[in-house]
N, C-alpha and C positions, 0 to 999 in steps of 0.2 A: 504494500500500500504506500503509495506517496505520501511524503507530508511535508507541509510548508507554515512557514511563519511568517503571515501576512504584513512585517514591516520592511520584509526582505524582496517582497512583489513590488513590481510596479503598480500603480495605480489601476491603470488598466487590464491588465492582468488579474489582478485583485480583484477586480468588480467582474470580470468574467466569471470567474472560478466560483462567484459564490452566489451570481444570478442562476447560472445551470445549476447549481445545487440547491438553492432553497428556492423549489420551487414544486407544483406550480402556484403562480403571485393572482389572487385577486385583482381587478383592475378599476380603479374609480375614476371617471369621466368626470371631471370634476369643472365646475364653471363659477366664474367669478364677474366680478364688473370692478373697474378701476371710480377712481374719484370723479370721472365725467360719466357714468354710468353706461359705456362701453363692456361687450362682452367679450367674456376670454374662455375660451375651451382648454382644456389639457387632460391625456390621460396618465395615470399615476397608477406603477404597480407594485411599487410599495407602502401597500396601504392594508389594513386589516380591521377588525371590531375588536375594541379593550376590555369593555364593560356596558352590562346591558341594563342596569342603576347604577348611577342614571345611564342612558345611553349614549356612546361615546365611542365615535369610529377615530383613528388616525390616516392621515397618509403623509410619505414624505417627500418634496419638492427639494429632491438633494442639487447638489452643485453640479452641472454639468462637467463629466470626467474631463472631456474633450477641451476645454477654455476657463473652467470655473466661473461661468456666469450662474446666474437664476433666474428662474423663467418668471412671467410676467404672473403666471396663478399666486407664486407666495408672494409679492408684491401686495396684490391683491387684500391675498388674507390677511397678512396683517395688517394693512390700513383699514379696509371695511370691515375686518370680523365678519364677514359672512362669506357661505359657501354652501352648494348646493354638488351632492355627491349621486352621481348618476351611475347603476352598475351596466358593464356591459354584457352582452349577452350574443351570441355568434351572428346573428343578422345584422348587427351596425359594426363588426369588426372592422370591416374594410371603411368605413366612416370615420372611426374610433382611433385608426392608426392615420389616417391623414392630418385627422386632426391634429397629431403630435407633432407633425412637420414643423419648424422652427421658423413661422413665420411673424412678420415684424408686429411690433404692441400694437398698431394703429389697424392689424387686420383683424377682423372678427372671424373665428375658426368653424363659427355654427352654419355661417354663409360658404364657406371654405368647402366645409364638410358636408353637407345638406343635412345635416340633425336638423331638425326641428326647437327652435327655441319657446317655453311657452310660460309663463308667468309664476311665480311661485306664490306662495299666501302670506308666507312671514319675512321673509328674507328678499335684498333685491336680487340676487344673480338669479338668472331664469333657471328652468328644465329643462332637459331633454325629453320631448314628446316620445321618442322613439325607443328610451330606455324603459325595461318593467319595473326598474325600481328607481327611486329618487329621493334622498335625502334634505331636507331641509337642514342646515346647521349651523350655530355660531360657532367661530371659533373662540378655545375655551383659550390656550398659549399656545405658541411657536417656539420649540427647542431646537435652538440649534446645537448640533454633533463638531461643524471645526467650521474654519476658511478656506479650505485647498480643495481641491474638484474632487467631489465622489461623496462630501460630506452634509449629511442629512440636515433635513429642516421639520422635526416633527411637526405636524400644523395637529392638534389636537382639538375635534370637532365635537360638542353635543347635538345631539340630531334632535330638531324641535318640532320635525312634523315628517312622515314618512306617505309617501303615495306609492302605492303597488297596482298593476296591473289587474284585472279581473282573472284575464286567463293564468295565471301562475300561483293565484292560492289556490290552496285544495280543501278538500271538502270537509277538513278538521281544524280549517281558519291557517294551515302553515302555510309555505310555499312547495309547491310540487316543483322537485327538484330538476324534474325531465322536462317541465315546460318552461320552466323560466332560462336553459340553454345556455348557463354560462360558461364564458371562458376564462380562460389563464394565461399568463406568462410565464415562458419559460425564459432558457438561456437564448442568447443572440438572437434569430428573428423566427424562433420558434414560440409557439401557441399551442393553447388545448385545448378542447371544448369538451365540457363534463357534463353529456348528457348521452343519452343508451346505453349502449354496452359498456362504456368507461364509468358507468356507475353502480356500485354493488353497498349491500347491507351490511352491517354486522350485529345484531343483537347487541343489549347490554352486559356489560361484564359481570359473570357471578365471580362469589370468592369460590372459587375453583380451587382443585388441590395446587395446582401450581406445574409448571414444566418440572420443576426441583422434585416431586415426587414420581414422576412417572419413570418408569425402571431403565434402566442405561438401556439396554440389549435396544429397546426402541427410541429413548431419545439420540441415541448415536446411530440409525438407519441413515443409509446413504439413498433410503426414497422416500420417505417422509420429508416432507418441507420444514422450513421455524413456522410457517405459517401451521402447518399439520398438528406442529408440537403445542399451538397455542391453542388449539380447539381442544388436543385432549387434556389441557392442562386448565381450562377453564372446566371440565366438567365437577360438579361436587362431590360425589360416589362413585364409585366403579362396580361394573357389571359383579354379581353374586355368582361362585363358582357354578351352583346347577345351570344358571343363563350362560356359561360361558360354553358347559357341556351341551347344553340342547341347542345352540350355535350350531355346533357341529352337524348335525342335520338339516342343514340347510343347504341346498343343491349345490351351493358354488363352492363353498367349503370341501363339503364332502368329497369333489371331485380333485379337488387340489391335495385333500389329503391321501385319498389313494395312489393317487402320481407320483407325489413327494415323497421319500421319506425324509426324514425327523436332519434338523438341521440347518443349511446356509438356506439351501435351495429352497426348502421348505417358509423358513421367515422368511424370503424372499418375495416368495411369491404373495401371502401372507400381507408383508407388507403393499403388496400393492392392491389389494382386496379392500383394504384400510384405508388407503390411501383416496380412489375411486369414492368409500364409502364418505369420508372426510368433506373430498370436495362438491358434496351434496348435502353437505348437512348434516350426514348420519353418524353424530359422534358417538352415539354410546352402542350402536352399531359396530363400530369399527373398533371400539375398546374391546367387543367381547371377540372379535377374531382375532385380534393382538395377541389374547392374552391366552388363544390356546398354543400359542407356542408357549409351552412349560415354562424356558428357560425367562418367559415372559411375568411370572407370575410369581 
C-alpha cells in the first residue's frame, strides 16, 4: 500500500489524491445575489448536512488550486448572509457543470445555464425551478481553513424553509431515493448517479455476536467476503445443533455431501453454498450449512 504525507505533495497532487478518494461528494447548486441584487450560480461539492436541530447544511467555497482566487458565491455569503442551496439531480447535470464555468461577476450563470430562476419566500437569492430540492438558508459563519489555493471557506448555512418536489417524497412523507436521481462527485471529471441498481439496502444493525466470534476455519475462507463476514457476525444466535442436522436434508447439501468427502474440498464447496445463501439474504440459512462442517463448530 502507498503512503504519503500530504505536506510532502504538491498542492495539486494533494487535492487529487483525496477528491478520488473521498468520494462520492454531494453536490449543492448553490445561488446567491451580490449587493446590486445580481445573480450568481455555483456548484459546490464539498458540501454535506451537520445537524438536523436545528438544521444546518455546510458547503465549502475553497481557494481555487489553480491561482488562489475565490469565487464570487463566498463573496456573496458573506456580505448578504443569504443563500439558497439547490440539490442536483442527473437531469440538470449537464446545466449544473456549465454553470461552474469561471465566468466573469457581471454574468448571470442561471441565463448561462438555462436553470430556471424563481423566487424564494425568505431569502433574496432565487431557486432553481428545475432542482427537486431547494434550500432556503442564512448563513450562520464563514470558516476559513488558510490563504494558499486548495484552502477551504466553511460557509455554515441554517436552512429556514425547505421546498421538495411532489414527485420525490414517498408515501411515508421521506424522499424516494430512486426518484429524486441524485448525483455525485467523484475524482477528476468523473460523476455518479445513485439511483437503480447502484442503490441497495441494509437493515439496521443488531448487536450481533460480532465477526470476533464466528470461528477462524470460516472467518479466514478465501470465499466468503468482509462483507459475508459482517452479515454473519450481525446475527444474535446461531442455528441449534438439531437445525444444523436436519440442514442436511436439504437437496443441495445432500448432494454436495455425497460428492465431497470430509475436508478442503468439502468446506469449499460449502462455503460457496453460504456464500450464494449470504448474498440473498439468507443469513441464518447459510450459518446452518457452515456449521456442518464439524471442524466448523
Amino acid at each position: 500500500m502507498a503512503s504519503f504525507d500530504p505536506n510532502e505533495l504538491g498542492t495539486k497532487e494533494r487535492h487529487s489524491l483525496l477528491l478520488g478518494a473521498i468520494a462520492p461528494r454531494p453536490i449543492a447548486l448553490v445561488s446567491t445575489v451580490d449587493e446590486f441584487g445580481n445573480n450568481n450560480l455555483s456548484p459546490f461539492s464539498f458540501f454535506n448536512i451537520f445537524s438536523s436541530n436545528p438544521p444546518v447544511v455546510v458547503f465549502s467555497a475553497a481557494r481555487r488550486v489553480r491561482n488562489n482566487t475565490t469565487k464570487d458565491t463566498l463573496h456573496n455569503a458573506m456580505q448578504q448572509k443569504e443563500v439558497v442551496i439547490n440539490v442536483v439531480n442527473y437531469d440538470i447535470t449537464q446545466q449544473v457543470n456549465l454553470s461552474s464555468a469561471e465566468y466573469s461577476s457581471d454574468v448571470d450563470e442561471f441565463v448561462k445555464s438555462g436553470l430556471t430562476p424563481i423566487d424564494s419566500d425568505l431569502v433574496a437569492p432565487r431557486r432553481v425551478k428545475e432542482s427537486p430540492v431547494s434550500l432556503e438558508c442564512e448563513v450562520r459563519d464563514v470558516l476559513h481553513m488558510g490563504e494558499e489555493g486548495g484552502a477551504g471557506n466553511l460557509v455554515m448555512c441554517v436552512v429556514k424553509k425547505m421546498h421538495i418536489a411532489d414527485g420525490v417524497l414517498s408515501e411515508n412523507g421521506g424522499i424516494d431515493q430512486d426518484a429524486i436521481d441524485l448525483v455525485g462527485r467523484l475524482g477528476k471529471a468523473w460523476w455518479v448517479r445513485a439511483s437503480g441498481d447502484a442503490l441497495f439496502e441494509l437493515a439496521p444493525p443488531k448487536l450481533g455476536i460480532g465477526v470476533d466470534q464466528i470461528p477462524d476455519v470460516i472467518r479466514r475462507s478465501t470465499i466468503l467476503t468482509g462483507n459475508n463476514l459482517g452479515q454473519l457476525g450481525s446475527e444474535i444466535t446461531l442455528p441449534t445443533a438439531e437445525e444444523v442436522e436436519a440442514k442436511k436434508n436439504d437437496f443441495d447439501v445432500r448432494r454436495i455431501l455425497q460428492n465431497f468427502a470430509d475436508g478442503i474440498e468439502l468446506r469449499e464447496q460449502l462455503h460457496e453454498m453460504a456464500k450464494d445463501l449470504l448474498d440473498n439474504g439468507q443469513v441464518k440459512e447459510a450459518w446452518k450449512v457452515l456449521l456442518i462442517d464439524k471442524s466448523a463448530q
